[in-house]
N, CA and C atoms of all chains as a GROMACS GRO file, in nm:
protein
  573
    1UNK      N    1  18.794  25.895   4.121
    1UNK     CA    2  18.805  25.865   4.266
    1UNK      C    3  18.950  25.826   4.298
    2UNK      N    4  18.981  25.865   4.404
    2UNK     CA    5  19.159  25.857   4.445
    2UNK      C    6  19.131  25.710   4.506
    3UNK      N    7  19.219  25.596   4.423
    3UNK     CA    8  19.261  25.475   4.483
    3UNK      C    9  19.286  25.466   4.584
    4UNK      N   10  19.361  25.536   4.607
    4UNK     CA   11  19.487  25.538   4.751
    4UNK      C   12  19.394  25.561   4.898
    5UNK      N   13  19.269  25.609   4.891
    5UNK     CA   14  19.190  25.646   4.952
    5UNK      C   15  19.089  25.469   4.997
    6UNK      N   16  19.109  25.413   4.910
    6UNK     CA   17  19.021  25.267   4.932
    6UNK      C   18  19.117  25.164   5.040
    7UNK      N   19  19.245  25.214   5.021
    7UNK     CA   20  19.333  25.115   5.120
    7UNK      C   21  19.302  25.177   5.304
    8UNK      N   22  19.350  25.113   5.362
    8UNK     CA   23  19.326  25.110   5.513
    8UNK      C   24  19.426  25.022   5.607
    9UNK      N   25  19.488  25.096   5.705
    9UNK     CA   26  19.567  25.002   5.807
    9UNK      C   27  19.442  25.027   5.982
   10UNK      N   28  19.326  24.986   6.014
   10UNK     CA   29  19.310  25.013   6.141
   10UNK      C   30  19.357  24.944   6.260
   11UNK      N   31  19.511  24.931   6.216
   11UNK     CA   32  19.538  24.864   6.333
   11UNK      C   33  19.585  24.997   6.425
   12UNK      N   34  19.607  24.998   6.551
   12UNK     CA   35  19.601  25.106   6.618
   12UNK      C   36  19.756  25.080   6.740
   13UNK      N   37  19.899  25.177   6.689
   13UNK     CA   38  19.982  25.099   6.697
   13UNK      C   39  20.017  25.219   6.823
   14UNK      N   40  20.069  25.202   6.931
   14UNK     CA   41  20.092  25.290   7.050
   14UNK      C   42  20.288  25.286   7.054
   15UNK      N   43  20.319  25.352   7.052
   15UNK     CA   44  20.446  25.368   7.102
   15UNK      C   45  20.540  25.442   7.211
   16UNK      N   46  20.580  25.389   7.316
   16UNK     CA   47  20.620  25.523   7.419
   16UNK      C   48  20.736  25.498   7.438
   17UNK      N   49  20.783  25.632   7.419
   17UNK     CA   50  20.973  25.612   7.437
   17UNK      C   51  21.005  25.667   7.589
   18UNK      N   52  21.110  25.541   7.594
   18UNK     CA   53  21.191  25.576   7.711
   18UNK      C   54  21.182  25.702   7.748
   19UNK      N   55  21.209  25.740   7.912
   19UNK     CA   56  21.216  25.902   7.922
   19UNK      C   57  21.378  25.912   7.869
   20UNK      N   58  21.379  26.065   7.899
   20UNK     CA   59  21.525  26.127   7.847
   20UNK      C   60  21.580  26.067   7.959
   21UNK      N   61  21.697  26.004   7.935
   21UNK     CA   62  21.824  26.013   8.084
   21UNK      C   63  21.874  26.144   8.092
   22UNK      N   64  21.869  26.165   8.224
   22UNK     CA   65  21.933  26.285   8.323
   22UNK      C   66  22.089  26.332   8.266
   23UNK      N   67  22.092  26.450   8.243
   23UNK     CA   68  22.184  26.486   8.180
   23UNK      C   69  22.313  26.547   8.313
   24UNK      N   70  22.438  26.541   8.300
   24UNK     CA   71  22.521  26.591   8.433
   24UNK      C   72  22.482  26.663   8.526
   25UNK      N   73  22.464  26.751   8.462
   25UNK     CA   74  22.383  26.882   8.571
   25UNK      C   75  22.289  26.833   8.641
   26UNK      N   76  22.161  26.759   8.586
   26UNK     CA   77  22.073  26.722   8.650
   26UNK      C   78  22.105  26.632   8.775
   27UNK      N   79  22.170  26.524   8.724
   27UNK     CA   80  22.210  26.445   8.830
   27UNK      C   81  22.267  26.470   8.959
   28UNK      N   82  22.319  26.595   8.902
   28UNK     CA   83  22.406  26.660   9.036
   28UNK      C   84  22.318  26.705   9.065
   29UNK      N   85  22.233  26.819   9.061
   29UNK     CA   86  22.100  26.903   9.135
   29UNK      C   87  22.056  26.750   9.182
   30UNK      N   88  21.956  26.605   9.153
   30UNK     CA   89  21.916  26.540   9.233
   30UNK      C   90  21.996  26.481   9.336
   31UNK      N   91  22.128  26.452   9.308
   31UNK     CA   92  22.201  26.404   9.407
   31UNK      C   93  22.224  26.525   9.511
   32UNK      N   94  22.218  26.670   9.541
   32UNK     CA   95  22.217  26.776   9.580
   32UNK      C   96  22.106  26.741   9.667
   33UNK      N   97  21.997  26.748   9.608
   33UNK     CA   98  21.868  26.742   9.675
   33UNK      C   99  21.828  26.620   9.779
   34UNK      N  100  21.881  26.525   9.754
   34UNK     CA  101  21.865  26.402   9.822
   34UNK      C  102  21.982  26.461   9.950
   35UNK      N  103  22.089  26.509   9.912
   35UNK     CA  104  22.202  26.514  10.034
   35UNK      C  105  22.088  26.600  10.136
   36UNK      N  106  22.035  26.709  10.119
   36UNK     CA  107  21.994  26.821  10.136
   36UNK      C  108  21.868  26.790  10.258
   37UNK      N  109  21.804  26.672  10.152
   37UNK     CA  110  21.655  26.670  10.257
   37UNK      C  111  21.673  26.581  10.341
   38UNK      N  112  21.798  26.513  10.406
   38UNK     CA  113  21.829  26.392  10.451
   38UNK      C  114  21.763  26.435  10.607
   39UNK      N  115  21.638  26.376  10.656
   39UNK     CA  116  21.606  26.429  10.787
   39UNK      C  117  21.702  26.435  10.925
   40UNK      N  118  21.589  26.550  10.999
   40UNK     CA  119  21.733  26.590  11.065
   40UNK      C  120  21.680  26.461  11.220
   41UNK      N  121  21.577  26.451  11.192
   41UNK     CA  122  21.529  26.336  11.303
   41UNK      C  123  21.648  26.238  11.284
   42UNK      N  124  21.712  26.169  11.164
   42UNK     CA  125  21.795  26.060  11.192
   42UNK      C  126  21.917  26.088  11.256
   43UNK      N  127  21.955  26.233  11.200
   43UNK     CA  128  22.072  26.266  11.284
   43UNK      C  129  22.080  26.274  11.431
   44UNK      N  130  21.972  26.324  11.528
   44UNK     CA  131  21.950  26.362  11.611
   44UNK      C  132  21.931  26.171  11.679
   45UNK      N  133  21.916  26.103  11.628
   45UNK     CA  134  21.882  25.952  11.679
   45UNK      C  135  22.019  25.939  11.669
   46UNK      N  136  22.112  25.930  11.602
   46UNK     CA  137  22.252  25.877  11.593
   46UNK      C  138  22.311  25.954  11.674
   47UNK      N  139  22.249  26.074  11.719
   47UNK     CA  140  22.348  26.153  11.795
   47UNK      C  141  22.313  26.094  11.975
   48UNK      N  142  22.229  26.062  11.972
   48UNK     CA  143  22.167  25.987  12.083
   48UNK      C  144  22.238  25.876  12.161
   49UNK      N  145  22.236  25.793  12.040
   49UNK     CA  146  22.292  25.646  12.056
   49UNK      C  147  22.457  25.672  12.074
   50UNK      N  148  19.959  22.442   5.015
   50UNK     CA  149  20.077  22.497   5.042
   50UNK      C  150  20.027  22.616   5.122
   51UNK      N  151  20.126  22.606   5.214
   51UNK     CA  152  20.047  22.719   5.333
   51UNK      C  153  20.108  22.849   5.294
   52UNK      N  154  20.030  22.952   5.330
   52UNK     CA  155  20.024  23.083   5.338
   52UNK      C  156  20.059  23.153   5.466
   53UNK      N  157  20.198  23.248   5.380
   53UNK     CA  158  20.285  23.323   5.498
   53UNK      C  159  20.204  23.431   5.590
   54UNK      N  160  20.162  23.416   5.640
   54UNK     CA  161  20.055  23.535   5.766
   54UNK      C  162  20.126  23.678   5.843
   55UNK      N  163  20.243  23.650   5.921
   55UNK     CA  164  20.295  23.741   5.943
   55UNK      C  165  20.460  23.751   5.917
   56UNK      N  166  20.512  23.758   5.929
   56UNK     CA  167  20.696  23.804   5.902
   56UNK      C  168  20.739  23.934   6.012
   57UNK      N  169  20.867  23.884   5.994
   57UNK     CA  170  20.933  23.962   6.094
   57UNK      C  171  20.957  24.122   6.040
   58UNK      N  172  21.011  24.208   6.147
   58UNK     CA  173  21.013  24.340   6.111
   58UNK      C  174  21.117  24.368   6.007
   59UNK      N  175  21.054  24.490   5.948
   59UNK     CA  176  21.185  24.508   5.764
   59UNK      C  177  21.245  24.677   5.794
   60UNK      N  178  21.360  24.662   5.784
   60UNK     CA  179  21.398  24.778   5.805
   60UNK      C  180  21.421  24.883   5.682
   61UNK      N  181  21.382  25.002   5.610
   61UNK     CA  182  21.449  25.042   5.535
   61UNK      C  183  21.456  25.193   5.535
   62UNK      N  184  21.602  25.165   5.483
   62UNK     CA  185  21.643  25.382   5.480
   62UNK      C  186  21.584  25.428   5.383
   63UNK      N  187  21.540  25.554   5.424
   63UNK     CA  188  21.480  25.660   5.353
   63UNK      C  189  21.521  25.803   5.388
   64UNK      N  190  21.519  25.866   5.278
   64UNK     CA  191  21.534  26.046   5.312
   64UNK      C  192  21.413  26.113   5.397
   65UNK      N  193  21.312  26.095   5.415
   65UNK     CA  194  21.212  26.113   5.502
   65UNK      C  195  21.125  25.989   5.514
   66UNK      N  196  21.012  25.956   5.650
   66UNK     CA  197  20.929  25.867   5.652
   66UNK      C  198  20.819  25.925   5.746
   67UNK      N  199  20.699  25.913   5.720
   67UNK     CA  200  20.615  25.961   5.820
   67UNK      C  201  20.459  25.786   5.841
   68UNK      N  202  20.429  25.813   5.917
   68UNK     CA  203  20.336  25.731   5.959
   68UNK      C  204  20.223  25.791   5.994
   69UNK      N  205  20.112  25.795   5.890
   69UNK     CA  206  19.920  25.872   5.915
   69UNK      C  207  19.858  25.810   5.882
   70UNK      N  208  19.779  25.782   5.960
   70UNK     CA  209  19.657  25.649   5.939
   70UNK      C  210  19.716  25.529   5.940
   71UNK      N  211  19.810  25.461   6.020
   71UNK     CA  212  19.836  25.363   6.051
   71UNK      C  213  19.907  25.294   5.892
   72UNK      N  214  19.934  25.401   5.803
   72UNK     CA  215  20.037  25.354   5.652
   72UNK      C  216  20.145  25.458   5.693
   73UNK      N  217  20.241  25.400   5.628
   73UNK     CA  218  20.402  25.421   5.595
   73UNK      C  219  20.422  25.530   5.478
   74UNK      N  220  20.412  25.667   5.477
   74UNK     CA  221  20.468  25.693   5.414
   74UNK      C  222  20.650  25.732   5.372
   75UNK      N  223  20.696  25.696   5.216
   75UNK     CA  224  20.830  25.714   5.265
   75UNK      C  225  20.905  25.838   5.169
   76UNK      N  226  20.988  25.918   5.120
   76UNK     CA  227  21.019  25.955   4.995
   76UNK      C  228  21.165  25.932   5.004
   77UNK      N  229  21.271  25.923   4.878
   77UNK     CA  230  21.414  25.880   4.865
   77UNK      C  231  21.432  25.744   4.925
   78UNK      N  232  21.375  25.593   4.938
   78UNK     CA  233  21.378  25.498   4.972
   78UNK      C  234  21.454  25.410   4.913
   79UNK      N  235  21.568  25.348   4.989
   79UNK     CA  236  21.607  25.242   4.912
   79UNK      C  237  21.772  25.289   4.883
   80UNK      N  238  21.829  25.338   4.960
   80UNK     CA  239  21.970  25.390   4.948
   80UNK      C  240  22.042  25.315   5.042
   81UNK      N  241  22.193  25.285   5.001
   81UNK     CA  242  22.266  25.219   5.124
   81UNK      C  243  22.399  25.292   5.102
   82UNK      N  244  22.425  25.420   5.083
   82UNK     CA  245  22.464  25.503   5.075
   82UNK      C  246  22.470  25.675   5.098
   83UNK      N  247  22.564  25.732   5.182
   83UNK     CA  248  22.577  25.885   5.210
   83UNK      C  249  22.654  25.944   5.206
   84UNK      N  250  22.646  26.082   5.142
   84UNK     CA  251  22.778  26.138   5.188
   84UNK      C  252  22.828  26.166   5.332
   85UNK      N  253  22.971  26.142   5.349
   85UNK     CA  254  23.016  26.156   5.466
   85UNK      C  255  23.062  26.309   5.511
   86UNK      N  256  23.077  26.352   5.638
   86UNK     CA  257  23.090  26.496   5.679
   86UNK      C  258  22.971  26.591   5.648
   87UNK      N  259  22.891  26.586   5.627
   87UNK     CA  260  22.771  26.680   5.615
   87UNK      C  261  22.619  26.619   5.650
   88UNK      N  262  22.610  26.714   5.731
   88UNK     CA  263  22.492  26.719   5.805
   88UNK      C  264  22.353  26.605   5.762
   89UNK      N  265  22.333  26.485   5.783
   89UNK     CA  266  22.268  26.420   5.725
   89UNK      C  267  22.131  26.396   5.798
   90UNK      N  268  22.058  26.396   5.692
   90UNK     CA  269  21.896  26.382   5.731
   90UNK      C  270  21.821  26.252   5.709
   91UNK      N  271  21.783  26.218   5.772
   91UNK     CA  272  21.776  26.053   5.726
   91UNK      C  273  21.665  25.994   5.824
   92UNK      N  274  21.642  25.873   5.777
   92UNK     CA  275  21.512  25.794   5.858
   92UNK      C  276  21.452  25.656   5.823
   93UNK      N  277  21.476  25.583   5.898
   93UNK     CA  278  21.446  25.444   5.915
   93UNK      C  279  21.291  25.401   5.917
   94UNK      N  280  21.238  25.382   5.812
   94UNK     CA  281  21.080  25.316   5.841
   94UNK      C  282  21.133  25.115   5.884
   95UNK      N  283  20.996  25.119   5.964
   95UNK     CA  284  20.998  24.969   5.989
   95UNK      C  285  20.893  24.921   5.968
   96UNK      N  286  20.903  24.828   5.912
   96UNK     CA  287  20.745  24.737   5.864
   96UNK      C  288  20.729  24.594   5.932
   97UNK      N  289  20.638  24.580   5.999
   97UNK     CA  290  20.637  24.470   6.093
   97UNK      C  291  20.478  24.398   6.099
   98UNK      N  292  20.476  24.290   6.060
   98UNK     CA  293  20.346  24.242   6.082
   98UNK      C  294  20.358  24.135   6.222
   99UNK      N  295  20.289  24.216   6.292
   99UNK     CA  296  20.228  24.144   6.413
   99UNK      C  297  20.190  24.036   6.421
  100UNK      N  298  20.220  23.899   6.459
  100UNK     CA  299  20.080  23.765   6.458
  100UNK      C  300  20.005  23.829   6.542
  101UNK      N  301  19.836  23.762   6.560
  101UNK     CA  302  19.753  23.777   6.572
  101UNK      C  303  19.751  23.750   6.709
  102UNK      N  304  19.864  23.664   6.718
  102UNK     CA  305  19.830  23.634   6.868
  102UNK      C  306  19.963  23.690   7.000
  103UNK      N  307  20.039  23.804   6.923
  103UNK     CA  308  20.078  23.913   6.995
  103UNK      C  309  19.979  24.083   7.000
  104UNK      N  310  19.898  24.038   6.957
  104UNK     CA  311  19.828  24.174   6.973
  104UNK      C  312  19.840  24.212   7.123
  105UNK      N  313  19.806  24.362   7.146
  105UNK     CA  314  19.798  24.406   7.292
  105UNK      C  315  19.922  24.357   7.379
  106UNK      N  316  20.015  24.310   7.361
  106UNK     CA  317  20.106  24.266   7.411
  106UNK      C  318  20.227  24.355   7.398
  107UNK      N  319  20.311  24.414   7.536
  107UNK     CA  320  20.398  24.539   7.460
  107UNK      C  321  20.530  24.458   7.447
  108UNK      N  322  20.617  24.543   7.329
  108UNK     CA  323  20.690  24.458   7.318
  108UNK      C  324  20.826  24.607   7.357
  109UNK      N  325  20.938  24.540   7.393
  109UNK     CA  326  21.067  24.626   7.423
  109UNK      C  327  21.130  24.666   7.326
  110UNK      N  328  21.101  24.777   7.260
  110UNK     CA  329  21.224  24.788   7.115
  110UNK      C  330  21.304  24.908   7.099
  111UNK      N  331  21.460  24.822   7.058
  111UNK     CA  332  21.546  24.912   7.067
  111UNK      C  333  21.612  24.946   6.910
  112UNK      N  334  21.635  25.054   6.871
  112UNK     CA  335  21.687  25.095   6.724
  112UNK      C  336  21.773  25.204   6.709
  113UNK      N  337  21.864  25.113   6.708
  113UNK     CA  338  22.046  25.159   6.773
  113UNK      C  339  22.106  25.201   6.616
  114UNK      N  340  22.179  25.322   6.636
  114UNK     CA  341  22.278  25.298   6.502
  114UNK      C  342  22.463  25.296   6.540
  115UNK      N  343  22.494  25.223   6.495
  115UNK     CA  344  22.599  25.169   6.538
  115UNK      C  345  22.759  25.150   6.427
  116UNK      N  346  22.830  25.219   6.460
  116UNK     CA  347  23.006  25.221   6.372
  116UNK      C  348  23.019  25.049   6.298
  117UNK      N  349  23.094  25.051   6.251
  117UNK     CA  350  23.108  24.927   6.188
  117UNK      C  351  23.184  24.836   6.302
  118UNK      N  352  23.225  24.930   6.404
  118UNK     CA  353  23.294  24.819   6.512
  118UNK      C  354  23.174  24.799   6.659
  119UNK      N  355  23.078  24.833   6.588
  119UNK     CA  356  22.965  24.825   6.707
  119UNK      C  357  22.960  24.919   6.796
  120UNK      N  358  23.051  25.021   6.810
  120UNK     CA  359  23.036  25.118   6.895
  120UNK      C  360  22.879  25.215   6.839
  121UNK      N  361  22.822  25.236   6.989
  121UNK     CA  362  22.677  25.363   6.940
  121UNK      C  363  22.723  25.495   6.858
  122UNK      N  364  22.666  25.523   6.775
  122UNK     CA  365  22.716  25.661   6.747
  122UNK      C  366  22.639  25.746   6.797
  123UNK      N  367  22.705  25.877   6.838
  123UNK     CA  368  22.642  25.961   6.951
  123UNK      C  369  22.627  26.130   6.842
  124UNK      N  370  22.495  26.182   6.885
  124UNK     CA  371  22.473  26.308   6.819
  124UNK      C  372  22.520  26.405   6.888
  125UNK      N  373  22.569  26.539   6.862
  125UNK     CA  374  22.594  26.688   6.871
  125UNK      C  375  22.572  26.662   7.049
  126UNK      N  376  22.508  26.651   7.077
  126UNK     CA  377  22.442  26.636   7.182
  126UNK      C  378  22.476  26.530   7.347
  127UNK      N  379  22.583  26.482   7.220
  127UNK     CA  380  22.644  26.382   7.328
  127UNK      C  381  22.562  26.202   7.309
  128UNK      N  382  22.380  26.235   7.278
  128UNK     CA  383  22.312  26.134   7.325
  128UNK      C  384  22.375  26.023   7.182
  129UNK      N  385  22.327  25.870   7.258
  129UNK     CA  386  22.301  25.788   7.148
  129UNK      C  387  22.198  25.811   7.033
  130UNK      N  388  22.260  25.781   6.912
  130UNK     CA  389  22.133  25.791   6.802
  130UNK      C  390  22.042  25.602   6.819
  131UNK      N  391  21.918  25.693   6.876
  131UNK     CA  392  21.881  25.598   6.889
  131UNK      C  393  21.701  25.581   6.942
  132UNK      N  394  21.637  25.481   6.922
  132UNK     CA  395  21.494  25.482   6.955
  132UNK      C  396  21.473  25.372   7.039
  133UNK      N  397  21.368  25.421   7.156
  133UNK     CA  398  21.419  25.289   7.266
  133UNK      C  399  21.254  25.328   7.312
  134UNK      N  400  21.207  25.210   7.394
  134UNK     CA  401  21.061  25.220   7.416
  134UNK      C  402  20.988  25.116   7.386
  135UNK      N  403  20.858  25.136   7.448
  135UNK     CA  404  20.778  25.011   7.442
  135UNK      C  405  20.673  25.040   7.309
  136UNK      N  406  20.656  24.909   7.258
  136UNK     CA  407  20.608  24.963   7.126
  136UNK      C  408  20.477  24.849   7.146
  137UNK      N  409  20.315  24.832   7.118
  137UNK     CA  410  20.212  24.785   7.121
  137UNK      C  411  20.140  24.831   7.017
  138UNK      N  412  20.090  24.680   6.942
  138UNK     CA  413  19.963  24.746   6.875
  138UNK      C  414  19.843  24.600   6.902
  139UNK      N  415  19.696  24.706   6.846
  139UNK     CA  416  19.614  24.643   6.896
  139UNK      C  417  19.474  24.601   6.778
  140UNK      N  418  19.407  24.519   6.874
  140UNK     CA  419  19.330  24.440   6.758
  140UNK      C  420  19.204  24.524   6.714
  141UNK      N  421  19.206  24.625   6.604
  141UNK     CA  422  19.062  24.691   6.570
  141UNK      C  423  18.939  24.623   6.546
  142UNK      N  424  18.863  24.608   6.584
  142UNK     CA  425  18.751  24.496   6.573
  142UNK      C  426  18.663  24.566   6.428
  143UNK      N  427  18.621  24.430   6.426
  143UNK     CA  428  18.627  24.386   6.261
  143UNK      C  429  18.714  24.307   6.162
  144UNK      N  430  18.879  24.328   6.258
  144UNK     CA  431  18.994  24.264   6.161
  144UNK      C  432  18.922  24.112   6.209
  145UNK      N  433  18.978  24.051   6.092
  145UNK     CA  434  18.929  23.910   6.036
  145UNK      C  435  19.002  23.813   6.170
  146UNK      N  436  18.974  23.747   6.237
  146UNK     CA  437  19.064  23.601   6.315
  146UNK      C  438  19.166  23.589   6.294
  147UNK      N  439  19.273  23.614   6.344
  147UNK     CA  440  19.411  23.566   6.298
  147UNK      C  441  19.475  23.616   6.198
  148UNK      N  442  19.419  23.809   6.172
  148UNK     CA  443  19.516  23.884   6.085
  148UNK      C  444  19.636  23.918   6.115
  149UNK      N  445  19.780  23.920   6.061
  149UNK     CA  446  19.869  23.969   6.118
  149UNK      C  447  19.816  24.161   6.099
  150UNK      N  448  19.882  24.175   6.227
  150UNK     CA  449  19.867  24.332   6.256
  150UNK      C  450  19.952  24.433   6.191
  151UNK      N  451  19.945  24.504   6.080
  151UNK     CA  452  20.054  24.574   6.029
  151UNK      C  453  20.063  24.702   6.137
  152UNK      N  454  20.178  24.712   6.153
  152UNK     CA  455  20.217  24.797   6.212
  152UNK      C  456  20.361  24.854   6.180
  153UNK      N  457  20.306  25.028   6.141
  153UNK     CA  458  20.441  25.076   6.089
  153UNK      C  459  20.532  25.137   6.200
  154UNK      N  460  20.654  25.182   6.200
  154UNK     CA  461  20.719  25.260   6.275
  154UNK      C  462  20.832  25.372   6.210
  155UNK      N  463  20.832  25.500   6.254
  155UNK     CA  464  20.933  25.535   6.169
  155UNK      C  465  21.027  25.644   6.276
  156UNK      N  466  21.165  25.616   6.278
  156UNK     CA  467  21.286  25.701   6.303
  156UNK      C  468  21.368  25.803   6.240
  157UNK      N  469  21.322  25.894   6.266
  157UNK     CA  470  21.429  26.035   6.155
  157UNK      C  471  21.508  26.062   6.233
  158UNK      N  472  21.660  26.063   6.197
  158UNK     CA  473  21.763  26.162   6.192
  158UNK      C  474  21.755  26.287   6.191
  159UNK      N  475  21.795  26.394   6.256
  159UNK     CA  476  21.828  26.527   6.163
  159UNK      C  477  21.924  26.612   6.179
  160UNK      N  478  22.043  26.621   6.072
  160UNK     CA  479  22.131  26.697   6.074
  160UNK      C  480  22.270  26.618   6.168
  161UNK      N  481  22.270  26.487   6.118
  161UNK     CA  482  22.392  26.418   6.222
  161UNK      C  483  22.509  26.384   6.082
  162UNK      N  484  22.612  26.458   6.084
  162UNK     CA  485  22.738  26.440   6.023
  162UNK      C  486  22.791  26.332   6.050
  163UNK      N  487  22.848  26.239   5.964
  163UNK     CA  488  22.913  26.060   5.975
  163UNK      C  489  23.014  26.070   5.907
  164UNK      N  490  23.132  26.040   6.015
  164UNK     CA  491  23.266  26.017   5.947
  164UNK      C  492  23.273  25.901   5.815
  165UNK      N  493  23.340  25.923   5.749
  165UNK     CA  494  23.308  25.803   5.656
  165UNK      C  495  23.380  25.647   5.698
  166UNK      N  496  23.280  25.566   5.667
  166UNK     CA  497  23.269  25.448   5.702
  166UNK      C  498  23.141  25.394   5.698
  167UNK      N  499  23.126  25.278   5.779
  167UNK     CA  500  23.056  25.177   5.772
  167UNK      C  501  22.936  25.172   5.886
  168UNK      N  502  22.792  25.189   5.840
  168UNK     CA  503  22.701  25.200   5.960
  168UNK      C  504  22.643  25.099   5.966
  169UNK      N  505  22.520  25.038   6.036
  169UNK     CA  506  22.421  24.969   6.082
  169UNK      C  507  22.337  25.030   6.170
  170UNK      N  508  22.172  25.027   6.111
  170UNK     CA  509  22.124  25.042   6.251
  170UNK      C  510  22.046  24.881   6.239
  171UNK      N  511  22.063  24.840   6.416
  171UNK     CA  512  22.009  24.727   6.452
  171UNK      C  513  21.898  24.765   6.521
  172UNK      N  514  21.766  24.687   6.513
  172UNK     CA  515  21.679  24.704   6.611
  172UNK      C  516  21.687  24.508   6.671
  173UNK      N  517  21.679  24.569   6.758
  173UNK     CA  518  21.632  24.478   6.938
  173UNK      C  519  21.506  24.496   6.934
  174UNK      N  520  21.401  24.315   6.956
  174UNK     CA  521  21.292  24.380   7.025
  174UNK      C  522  21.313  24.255   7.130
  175UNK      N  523  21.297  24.297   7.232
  175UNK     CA  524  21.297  24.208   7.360
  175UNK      C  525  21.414  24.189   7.386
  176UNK      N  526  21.506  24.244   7.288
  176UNK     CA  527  21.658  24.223   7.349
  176UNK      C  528  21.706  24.105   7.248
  177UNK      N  529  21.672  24.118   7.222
  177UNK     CA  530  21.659  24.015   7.046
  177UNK      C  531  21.692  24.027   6.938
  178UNK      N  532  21.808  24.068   6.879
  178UNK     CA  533  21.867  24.112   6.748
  178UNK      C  534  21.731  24.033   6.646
  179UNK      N  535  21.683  24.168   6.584
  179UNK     CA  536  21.516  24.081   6.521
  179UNK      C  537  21.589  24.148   6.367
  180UNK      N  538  21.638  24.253   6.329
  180UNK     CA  539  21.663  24.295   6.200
  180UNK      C  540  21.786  24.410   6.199
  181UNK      N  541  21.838  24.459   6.046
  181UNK     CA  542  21.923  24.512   6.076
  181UNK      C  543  21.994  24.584   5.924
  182UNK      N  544  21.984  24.721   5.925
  182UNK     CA  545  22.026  24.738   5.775
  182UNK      C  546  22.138  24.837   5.801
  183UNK      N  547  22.212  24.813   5.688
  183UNK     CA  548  22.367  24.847   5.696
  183UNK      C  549  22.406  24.961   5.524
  184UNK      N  550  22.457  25.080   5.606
  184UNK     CA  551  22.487  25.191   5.463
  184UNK      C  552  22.601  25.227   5.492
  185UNK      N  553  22.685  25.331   5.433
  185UNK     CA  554  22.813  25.360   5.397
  185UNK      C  555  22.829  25.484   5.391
  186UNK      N  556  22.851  25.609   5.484
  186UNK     CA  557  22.914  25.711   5.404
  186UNK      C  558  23.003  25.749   5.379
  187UNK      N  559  22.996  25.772   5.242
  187UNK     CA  560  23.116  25.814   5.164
  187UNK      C  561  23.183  25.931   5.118
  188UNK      N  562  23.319  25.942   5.099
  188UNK     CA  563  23.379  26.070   5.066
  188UNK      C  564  23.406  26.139   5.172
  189UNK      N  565  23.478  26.264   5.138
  189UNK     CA  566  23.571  26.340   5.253
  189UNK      C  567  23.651  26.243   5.309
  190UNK      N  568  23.742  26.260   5.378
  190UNK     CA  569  23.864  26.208   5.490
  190UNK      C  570  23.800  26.151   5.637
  191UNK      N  571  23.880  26.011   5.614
  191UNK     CA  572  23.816  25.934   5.774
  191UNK      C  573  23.880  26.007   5.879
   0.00000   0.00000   0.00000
C-alpha cells in the first residue's frame, strides 16, 4: 500500500490574483473612450449658460 | 511546556513546485544559488500554517522579487516578477478545534535571465514584511 496516500491536507486554500494592470495601449483606447462618450447633453447645457 | 500550533510563512526555492490536494509538491529544493544570464526557471513554494482563528479571513499577499538594492525586477515583458492577491483558506469540518490550517502556495518563474548579483524575494502579507529568502546568480559579466 502507497504511504504517501494515508497523508491528507483538507484544508481548502482559495487564492485570487490581482487583475493584470492595463498595459499603454490599453490605457490610451480607455482614456479614448471616456473622451469619446462624454455626453453631448452637457455640452449643450454649458453652451446655454 | 507548551506546544508550537502554528508559525509563520517559510519560503523556499525550488526548480519546480506544484500544489494537488492541498500538499506541496517540490523537485531541486533547497538552492541559494543560479547561474546568471540564462534563461532561468524557478519557483518559490510557501508553507504557512494558518491559526485557527484566521481561518476564512482573506489575507493581502504580496511576493515581490527584488535586486539587492530593492529595486523590482521586471520580466521580458516589462511586468514586475511578482505574485499579488488575496489569499484565504478555510476550515474543513472535521479538522480538530484550534488546528493550524496548512496551507501551501506556490510561484514559478519561467525563462527570466538575472544579471549576476544579489536577489530576494520578499513576501508582504497585509503589507507586512512576514518572510523572505535571498539567492545569488552567478557567473557571466554584471
Amino acid at each position: 500500500m502507497n504511504r504517501l496516500s494515508k497523508t491528507t491536507n483538507p484544508v481548502e486554500v482559495k487564492f485570487t490574483p490581482d487583475p493584470e494592470p492595463a498595459s499603454e495601449y490599453q490605457r490610451f483606447v480607455d482614456l479614448a473612450k471616456r473622451i469619446v462618450s462624454v455626453p453631448k447633453a452637457d455640452t449643450k447645457e454649458k453652451a446655454k449658460g | 511546556m507548551s506546544i508550537e500550533t502554528s508559525y509563520g510563512p517559510l519560503l523556499i526555492l525550488c526548480d519546480w513546485a506544484e500544489v494537488i490536494n492541498g500538499k506541496l509538491y517540490m523537485m531541486g529544493a533547497g538552492w541559494s544559488r543560479i547561474a546568471a544570464n540564462v534563461p532561468a526557471n524557478l519557483a518559490v513554494a510557501l508553507i504557512w500554517k494558518i491559526p485557527w482563528t484566521h481561518a476564512n479571513e482573506p489575507q493581502r499577499i504580496e511576493l515581490v522579487l527584488l535586486t539587492e538594492d530593492g529595486t523590482p525586477v521586471v520580466d521580458s515583458g516589462g511586468k514586475d516578477v511578482a505574485l499579488k492577491g488575496q489569499f484565504e483558506a478555510g476550515r474543513p469540518p472535521g479538522l480538530k478545534f484550534g488546528s493550524p490550517l496548512d496551507a501551501p502556495l506556490v510561484f514559478g518563474v519561467r525563462n527570466l535571465p538575472l544579471s549576476p548579483g544579489r536577489y530576494r524575494f520578499e513576501l508582504k502579507i497585509n503589507d507586512s514584511l512576514s518572510a523572505g529568502v535571498t539567492f545569488d546568480a552567478v557567473g557571466g559579466t554584471p
